[in-house]
C-alpha positions in Angstrom: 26.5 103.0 151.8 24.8 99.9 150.4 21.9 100.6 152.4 21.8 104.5 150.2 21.8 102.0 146.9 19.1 99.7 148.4 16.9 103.0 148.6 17.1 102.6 144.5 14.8 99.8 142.8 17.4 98.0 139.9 15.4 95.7 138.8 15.7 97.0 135.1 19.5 95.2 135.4 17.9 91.7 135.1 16.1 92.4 131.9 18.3 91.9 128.4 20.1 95.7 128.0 21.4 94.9 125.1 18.4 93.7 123.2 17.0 97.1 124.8 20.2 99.2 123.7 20.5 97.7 120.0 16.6 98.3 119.5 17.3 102.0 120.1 20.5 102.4 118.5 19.0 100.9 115.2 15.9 103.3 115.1 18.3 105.6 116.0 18.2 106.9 112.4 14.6 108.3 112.7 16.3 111.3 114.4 18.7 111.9 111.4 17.9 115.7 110.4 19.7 118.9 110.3 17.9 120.4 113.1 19.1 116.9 115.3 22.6 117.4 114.3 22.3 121.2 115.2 21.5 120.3 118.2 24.0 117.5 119.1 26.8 120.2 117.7 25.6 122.2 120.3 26.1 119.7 122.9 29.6 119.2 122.3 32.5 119.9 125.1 35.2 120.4 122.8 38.3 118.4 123.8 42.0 118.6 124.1 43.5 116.4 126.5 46.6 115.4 124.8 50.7 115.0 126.0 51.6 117.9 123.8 49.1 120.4 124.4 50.5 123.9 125.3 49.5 127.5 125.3 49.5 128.7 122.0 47.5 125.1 120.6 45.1 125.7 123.2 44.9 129.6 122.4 44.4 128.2 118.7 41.7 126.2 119.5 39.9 129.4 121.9 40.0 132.1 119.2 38.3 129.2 116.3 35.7 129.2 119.3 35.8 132.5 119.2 35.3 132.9 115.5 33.3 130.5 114.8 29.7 132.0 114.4 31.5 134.3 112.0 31.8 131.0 109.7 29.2 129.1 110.4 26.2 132.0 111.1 23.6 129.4 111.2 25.0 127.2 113.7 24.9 127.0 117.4 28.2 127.1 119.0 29.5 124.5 121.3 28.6 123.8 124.7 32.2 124.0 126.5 35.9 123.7 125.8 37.5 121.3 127.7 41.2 121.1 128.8 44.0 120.1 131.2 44.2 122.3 134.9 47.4 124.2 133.5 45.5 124.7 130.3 42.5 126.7 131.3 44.5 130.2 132.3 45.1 129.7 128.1 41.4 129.2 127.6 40.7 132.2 130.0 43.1 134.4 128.7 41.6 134.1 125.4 37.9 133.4 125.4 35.6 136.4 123.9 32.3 134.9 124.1 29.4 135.0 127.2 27.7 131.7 128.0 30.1 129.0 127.2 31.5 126.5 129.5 35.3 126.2 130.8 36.2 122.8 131.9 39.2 121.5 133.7 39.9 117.6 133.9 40.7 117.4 138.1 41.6 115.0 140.8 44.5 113.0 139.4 42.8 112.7 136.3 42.9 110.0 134.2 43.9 107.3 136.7 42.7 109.5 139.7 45.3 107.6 142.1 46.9 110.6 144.0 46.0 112.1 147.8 42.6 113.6 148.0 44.5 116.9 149.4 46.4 117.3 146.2 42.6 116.4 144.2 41.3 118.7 146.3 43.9 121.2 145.8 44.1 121.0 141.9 40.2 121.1 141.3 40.5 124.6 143.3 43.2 125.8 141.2 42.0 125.3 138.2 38.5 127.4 139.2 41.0 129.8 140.7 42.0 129.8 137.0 39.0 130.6 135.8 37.3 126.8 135.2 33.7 126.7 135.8 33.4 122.8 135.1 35.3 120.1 136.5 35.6 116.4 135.6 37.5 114.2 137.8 37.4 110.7 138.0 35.7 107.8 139.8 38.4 106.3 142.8 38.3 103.1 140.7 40.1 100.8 142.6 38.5 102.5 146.0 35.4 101.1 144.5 37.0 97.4 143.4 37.6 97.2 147.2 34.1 98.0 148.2 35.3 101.4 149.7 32.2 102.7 148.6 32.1 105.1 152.0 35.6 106.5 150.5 34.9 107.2 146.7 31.4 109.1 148.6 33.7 111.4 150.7 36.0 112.2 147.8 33.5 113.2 145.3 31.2 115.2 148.3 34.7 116.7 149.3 35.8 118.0 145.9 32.6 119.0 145.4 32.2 121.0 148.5 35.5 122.9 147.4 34.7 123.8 144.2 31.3 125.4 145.3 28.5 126.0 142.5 30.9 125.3 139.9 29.8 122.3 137.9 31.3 118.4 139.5 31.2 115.9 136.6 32.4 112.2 137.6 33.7 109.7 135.7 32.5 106.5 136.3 35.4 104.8 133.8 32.5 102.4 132.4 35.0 100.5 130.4 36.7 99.0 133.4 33.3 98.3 135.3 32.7 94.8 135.6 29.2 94.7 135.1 25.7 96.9 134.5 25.2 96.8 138.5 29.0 98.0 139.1 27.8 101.1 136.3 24.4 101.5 138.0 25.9 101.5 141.9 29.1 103.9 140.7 26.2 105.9 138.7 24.2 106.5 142.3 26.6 106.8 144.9 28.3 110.1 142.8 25.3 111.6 142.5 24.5 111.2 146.3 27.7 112.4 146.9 27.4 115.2 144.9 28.2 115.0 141.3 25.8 117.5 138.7 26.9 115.2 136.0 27.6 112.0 135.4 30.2 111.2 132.8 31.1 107.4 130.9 34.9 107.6 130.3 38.3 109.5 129.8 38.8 108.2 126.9 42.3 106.8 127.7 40.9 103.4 128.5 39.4 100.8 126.0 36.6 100.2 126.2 35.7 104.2 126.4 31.8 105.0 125.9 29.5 103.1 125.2 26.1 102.6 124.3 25.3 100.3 127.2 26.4 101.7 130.1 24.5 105.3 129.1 21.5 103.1 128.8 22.1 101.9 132.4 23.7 105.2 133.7 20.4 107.3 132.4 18.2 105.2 134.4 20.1 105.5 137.5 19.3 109.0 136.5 15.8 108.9 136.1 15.6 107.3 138.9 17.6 109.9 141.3 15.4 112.3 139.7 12.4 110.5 140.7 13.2 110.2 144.1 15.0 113.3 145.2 13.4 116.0 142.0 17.5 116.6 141.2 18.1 116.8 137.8 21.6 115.2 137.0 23.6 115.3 133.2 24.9 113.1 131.6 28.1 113.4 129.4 29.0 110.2 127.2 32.9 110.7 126.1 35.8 108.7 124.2 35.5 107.7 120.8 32.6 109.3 120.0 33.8 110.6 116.4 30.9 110.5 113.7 27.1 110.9 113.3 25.8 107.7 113.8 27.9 107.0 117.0 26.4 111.1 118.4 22.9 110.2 117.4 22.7 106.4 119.4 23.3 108.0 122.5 20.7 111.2 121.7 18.1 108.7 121.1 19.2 106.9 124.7 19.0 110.5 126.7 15.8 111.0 124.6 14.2 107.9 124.9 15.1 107.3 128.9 15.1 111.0 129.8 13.3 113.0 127.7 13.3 116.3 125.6 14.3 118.2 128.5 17.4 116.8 129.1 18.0 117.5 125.8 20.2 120.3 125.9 23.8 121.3 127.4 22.3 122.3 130.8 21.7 118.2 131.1 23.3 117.0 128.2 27.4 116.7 126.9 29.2 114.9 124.6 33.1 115.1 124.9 34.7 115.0 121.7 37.3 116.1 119.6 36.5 114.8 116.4 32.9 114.8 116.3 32.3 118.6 115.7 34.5 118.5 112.4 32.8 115.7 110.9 28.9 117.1 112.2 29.7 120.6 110.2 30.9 117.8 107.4 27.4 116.2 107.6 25.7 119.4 108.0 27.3 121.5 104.7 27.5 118.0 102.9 31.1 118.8 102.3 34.6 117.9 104.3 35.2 120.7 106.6 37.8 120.7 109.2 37.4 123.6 111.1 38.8 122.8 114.4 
């Protein structure tokens, strides 16, 4: 396995990130305009991941989904709903509209420390379910040990089980030691099979950050350089207001490109964001969802 990361040229990881980062995120601003926001609303894989979540909040949640170009006629919808496994028959039950994403949070999520059979077995269900997304997480302290050769098999197994259906992994950035720990975690899921590549759960501090999308979309560009895959990239936990959605657009767009500018490459998991976007938008405090 570190002879697959060797293939990869990291020499960006010895120059300052965060002088690189902080240079973006400041000019960030340029980017500030309605169309922008539009956009970012659009990218949004709106989140309930929460002890108390059951049917009928979850049911709530679908039908404002549902109704939402009924309130907001000039807005895109969002890009996917995102819940836990024994949510999404909820979600299914009671979504109305073509072309929006159902994901399920997989594998043992959040601390993914359970048997790959059961991982295996709970990603299937929830497609069975009617998921067409699924975000498990990183084998964390697999990778602490160096098993590289074991988090590969686990993310190319559930992967392999759940078929054309969207694999997102979660690198859990926050408890990465380093940009190189991010970067190798960043390559060895997309080798082993991951369509997106995804910062955090947002149950462990820190959650997203600026930094490790910096590093995680140039492991990106570079998969895409070497093997023509293109791979998304979905920056989640605390991600709440404007400012915070627009740093990381100007990352994907800076480091990626307008093409990856959009929800076929492009997610933002959130809960609070889309509330306080439609509040930036009207110029008014709306709390629709």
């Amino acid at each position: 396995m570190k002879e697959l990361l060797e293939k990869y040229n990291a020499d960006f990881l010895n120059e300052d990130i965060e002088q690189k980062v902080a240079v973006i995120a400041n000019n960030s601003h340029q980017y500030t305009n309605t169309e922008n926001l539009k956009k970012i609303f659009s990218l949004i894989d709106l989140t309930s991941l929460s002890t108390e979540d059951n049917t009928d909040k979850i049911a709530s949640m679908t039908g404002k989904v549902n109704e939402f170009s009924n309130h907001f006629s000039n807005m895109p919808n969002v890009a996917a709903i995102c819940v836990y496994p024994s949510m999404v028959s909820s979600v299914k039950e009671n979504l109305s509209i073509d072309n929006l994403g159902l994901a399920s949070v997989g594998g043992g999520f959040p601390s993914s420390q359970t048997f790959l059979n059961i991982k295996i077995e709970e990603c299937k269900q929830a497609i069975e379910a009617g998921a067409t997304e699924i975000d498990i997480v990183l084998s964390v302290g697999k990778f602490f040990e160096d098993d590289l050769e074991y988090c590969y098999r686990e993310i190319n197994n559930i992967k392999s089980a759940i078929g054309n259906n969207h694999l997102k992994v979660i690198l859990e950035s926050g408890t990465l030691k380093s940009y190189r720990q991010i970067w190798e975690a960043a390559i060895l899921s997309m080798e082993a099979g991951a369509d997106f590549i995804k910062t955090s759960t947002g149950k462990q501090n820190p959650a997203a950050t600026v930094y490790a999308v910096y590093v995680m979309t140039k492991a990106i560009k570079m998969f895409h350089e070497k093997t023509g895959k293109k791979i998304g990239i979905k920056p989640a936990g605390g991600i709440a207001n404007k400012e915070d959605a627009l740093a990381y657009f100007a990352i994907v767009k800076e480091n990626l490109g307008d093409e990856w500018l959009n929800p076929v490459l492009f997610r933002i998991g959130a809960s609070r964001l889309a509330n306080n976007l439609l509040s930036e938008i009207y110029q008014k405090e709306i709390k629709y969802f």
